[in-house]
C-alpha positions in Angstrom: -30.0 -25.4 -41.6 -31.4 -22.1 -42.2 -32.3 -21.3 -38.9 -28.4 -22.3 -37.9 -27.2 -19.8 -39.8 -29.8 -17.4 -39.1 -29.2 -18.2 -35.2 -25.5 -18.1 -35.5 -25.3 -14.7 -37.3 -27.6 -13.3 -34.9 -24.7 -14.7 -32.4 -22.0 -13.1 -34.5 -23.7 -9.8 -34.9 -24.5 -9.7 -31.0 -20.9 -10.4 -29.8 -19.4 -7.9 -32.6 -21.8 -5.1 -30.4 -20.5 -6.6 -27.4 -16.7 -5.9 -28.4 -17.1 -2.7 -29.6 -18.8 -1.8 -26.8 -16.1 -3.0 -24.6 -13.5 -1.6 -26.7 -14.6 1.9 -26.1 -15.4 1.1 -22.1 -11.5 -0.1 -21.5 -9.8 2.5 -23.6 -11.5 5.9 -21.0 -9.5 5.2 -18.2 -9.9 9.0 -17.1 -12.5 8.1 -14.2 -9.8 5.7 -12.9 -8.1 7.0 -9.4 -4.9 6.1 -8.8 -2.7 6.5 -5.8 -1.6 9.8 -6.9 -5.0 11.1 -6.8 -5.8 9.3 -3.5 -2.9 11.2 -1.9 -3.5 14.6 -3.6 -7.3 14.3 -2.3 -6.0 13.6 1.3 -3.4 16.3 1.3 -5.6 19.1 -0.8 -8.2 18.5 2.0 -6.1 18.9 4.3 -4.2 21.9 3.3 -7.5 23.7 2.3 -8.5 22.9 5.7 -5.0 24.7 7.3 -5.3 27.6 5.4 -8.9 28.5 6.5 -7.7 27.5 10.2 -4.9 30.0 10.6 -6.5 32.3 8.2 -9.8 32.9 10.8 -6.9 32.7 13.4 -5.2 35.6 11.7 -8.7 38.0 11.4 -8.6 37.7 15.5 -4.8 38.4 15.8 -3.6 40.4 13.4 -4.4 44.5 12.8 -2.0 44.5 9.6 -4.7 45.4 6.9 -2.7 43.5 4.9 -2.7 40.5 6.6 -6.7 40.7 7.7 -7.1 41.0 3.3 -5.3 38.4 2.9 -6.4 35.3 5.5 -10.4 37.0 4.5 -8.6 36.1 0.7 -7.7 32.8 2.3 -10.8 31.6 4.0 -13.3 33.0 0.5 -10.6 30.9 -1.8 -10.0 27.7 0.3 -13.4 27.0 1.1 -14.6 27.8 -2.1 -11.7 25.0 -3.0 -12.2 22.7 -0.5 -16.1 22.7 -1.6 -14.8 21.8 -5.2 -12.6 18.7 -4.6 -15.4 17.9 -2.2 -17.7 17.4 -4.5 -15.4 16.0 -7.2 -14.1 13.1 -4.3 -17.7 12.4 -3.9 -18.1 11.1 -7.6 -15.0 8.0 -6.8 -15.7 7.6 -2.7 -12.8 9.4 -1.8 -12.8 11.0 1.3 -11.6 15.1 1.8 -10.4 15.1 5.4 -11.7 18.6 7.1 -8.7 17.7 9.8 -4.7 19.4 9.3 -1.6 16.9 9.7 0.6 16.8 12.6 2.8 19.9 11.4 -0.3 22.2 10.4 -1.7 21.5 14.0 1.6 22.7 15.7 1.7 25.4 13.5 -1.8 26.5 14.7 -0.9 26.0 18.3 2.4 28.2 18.2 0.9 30.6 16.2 -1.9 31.3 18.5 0.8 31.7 21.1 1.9 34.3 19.0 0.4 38.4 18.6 1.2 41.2 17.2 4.2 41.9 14.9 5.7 38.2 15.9 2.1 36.8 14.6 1.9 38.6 11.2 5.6 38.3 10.3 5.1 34.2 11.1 1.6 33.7 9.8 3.1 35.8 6.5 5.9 33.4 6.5 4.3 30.6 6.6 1.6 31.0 3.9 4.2 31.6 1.5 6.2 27.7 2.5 2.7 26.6 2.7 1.6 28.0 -1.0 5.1 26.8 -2.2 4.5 22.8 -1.3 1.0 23.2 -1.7 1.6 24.6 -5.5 4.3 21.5 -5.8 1.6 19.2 -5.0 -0.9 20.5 -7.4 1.6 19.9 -10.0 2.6 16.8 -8.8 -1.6 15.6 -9.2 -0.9 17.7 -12.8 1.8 15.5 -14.1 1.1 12.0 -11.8 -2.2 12.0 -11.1 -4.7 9.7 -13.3 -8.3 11.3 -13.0 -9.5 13.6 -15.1 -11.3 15.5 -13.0 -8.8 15.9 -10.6 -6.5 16.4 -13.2 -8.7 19.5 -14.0 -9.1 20.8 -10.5 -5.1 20.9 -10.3 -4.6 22.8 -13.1 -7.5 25.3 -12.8 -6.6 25.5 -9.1 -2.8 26.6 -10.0 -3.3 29.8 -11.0 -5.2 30.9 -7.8 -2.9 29.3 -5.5 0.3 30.9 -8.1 -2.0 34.6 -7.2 -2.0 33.2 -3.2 2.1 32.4 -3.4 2.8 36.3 -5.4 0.9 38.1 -2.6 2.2 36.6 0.5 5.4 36.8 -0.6 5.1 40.3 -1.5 3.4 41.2 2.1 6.2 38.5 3.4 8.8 41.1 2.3 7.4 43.7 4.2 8.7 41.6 7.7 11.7 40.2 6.1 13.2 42.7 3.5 
């Protein structure tokens, strides 16, 4: 009888460390990704991707010293970006495209049609609709988004793209007052 009760306490005390440990496994759900963060990965990635594209297509076209700071600014920041969420997609197999969607692609191709004034007033133009859905996005991951990690890349991300949004729009002004 002795060893009963000795055996089933032993049970007892084993399954009470089995709960708690349970407990506290079910209750982090932080690591969890959710469809929020699968798009946001896909979309980041690609954006990042866009922004260094036109950006090295800007350094060839452009002699606006303005414009050449800004797509080098580009191309330092959105690597340095796309490097991040790289290596933060990496810890929940999640894939960061290094290709652009269908309307960053055309974008390329008409911009590289483009030179001069007509290039610099529409690259210009189009970093600050870009910064403006990308920013949206970032926010969306912010309020949506389920992963803590990419929770914290949106929101440490904001400011710099916020900085991105404030200077194109202010070298956007100088094409279209």
């Amino acid at each position: 009888m002795k060893v009963t009760l000795l055996a089933f306490g032993g049970l007892l005390v084993a399954a009470s460390f089995c709960a708690c440990n349970n407990n506290n496994d079910n209750t982090d759900t932080s690591n969890i990704v959710n469809s929020t963060d699968s798009m946001f990965v896909m979309k980041a990635g690609m954006g990042n991707t866009a922004e260094i594209n036109v950006a090295h297509l800007a350094i060839t076209k452009s002699s606006d010293s303005a414009i050449l700071n800004f797509a080098n600014k580009m191309i330092a920041d959105h690597t340095a970006a796309q490097n991040s969420l790289k290596n933060i997609a990496s810890k929940y197999q999640l894939n960061v495209p290094d290709s652009v969607d269908a309307a960053h692609a055309q974008m390329q191709a008409e911009l590289s049609l483009l030179s001069g004034r007509a290039f610099d007033s529409s690259y210009i133009h189009g970093q600050v609709l870009d910064h403006q859905a990308t920013i949206q996005l970032f926010q969306t991951e912010g309020t949506g988004g389920n992963n803590g990690d990419l929770h914290n890349y949106a929101d440490t991300t904001l400011p710099k793209l916020q900085m991105h949004l404030d200077l194109a729009n202010s070298i956007d002004s100088t094409y279209h007052p």
